[in-house]
C-alpha positions, 0 to 999 in steps of 0.5 A: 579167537577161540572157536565154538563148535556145534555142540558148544565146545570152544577150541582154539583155531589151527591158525590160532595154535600155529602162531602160539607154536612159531611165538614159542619157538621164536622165544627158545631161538632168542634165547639160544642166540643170547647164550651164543655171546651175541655181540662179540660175535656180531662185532666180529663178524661185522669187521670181517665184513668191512675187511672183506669189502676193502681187500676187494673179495665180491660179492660171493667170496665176501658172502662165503667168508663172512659166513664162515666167521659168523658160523665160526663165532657162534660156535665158539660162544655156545662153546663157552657158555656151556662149560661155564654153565655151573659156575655162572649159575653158583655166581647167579648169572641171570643174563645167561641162559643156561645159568637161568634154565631158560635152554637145555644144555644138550641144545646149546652143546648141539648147536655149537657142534653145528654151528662148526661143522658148518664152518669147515665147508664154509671156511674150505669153500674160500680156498684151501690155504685161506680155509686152513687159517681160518680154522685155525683161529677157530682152533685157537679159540675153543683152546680158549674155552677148554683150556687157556683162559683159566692160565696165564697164556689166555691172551694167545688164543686172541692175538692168533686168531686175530692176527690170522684174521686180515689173512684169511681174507688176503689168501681168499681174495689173492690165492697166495697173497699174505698181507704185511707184516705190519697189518698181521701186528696190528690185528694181534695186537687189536684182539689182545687188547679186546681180550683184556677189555673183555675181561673188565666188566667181569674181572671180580666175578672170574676171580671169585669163580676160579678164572684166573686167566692173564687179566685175573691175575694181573688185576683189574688196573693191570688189565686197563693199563694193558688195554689201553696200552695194546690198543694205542700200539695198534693204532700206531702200528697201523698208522705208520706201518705202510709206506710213504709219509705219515700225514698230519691226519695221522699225526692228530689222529695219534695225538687223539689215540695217545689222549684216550690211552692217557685217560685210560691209564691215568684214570684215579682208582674211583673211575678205575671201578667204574666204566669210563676205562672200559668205554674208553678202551672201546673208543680206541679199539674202535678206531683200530677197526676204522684203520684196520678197514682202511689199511686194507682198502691200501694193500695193493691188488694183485 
């Protein structure tokens, strides 16, 4: 309530003029958080978490590591939203931030630089071998922003850093301690998969912008089949890699991956432009990230 002084004057209270000030602030954080590609990088960084968890690393290394790919994903977001500010302003992007002029540029430009110089010590701080690779998925991914998305090897930056991901964490919690061949299959083949359902909702506005990435060019239906198609490989990847017998759970579990990937392939060409593909090819990168968890509760602890 404003507050009237002696001389009948009416001026707004300290209390007042600070809850004003930290309301505008919290807005420009909001803000720049959505310009960062906010659930990408939650859902990342959430499978770090769970992975984290099941190849055994406690609660300080689990928190370091967790921090380091949160920090790494937000830079890489603010890194994409701002090369990509022209042209989601020409395409009239009003979901995006900078597109819509509700942040500066030099604010998202600055928190991405921030956002990865904090990721260095963070990543170093998990050990050297483990903080190397998880700086170079983070490398692989600003490649992806500055130059690769735009050609046909879009799909690299994906398959290495999600490859690399399960052994950034295997070296953080076991110095030394690589995880199998098969586990390293599985994530790439996950991340390429994410990397085309990625691109779906989006497809028609990229082309018309100039993106002509892997996906672009193959076209909306190529890119559902290849989604679908990577994701089910993971799946089996991750159901028959590890040792010993697969089980009947793992056989219905591959019928039910096997049925998604048909509905996705098979889909007539009406459903084809709509979003059935799409949430599909989530269910089945969402039974990938369950294994993923599971096939690192299975690696043996040293």
């Amino acid at each position: 309530m404003p507050a009237t002084t002696d001389e009948g004057v009416t001026s707004a209270t300290p209390a007042a003029g600070s809850a004003k000030a930290q309301r505008l602030a919290l807005a420009g954080f909001l803000r720049l958080l959505k310009a960062s590609h906010p659930l990408p990088a939650a859902a990342v960084t959430l499978l770090t978490a769970l992975l984290a968890a099941a190849v055994g690393l406690g609660p300080a290394a689990g928190t370091t590591a967790v921090a380091a790919v949160a920090t790494g994903q937000l830079s890489v977001g603010w890194c994409n939203d701002r090369l990509d500010m022209r042209r989601d302003a020409a395409a009239g992007r009003r979901d995006k931030p900078l597109a819509a002029a509700e942040v500066r540029p030099g604010v998202v430009a600055a928190a991405a630089g921030a956002a990865l110089i904090v990721c260095v010590p963070l990543s170093l701080a998990c050990g050297a071998r483990a903080g190397s690779v998880h700086l170079g998925c983070v490398a692989a991914a600003w490649s992806y922003n500055l130059w690769l998305k735009r050609t046909p090897a879009s799909w690299l930056p994906y398959t290495v850093a999600f490859g690399l991901l399960p052994a950034f964490l295997t070296l953080t919690s076991r110095p030394g301690g690589w995880p199998p061949v098969w586990l390293t299959a599985a994530a790439a083949l996950l991340g390429t998969s994410a990397h085309f359902a990625n691109t779906l909702p989006d497809i028609d506005e990229d082309i018309a912008g100039g993106v002509l990435g892997l996906p672009q060019r193959l076209g909306r239906r190529g890119s559902i089949v290849l989604a679908a198609v990577l994701a089910f490989a993971s799946c089996a990847v991750l159901t028959c890699g590890p040792a010993g017998p697969v089980t009947s759970a793992d056989r219905l579990l591959l019928g039910v991956t096997s049925a998604l990937c048909l509905a996705a392939v098979a889909a007539p060409p009406v459903l084809a432009r709509g979003r059935m593909p799409f949430l599909v090819v989530l269910l089945l990168a969402g039974a990938d990230a369950a294994l993923l968890v599971l096939a690192g509760l299975a690696l043996p602890a040293d």
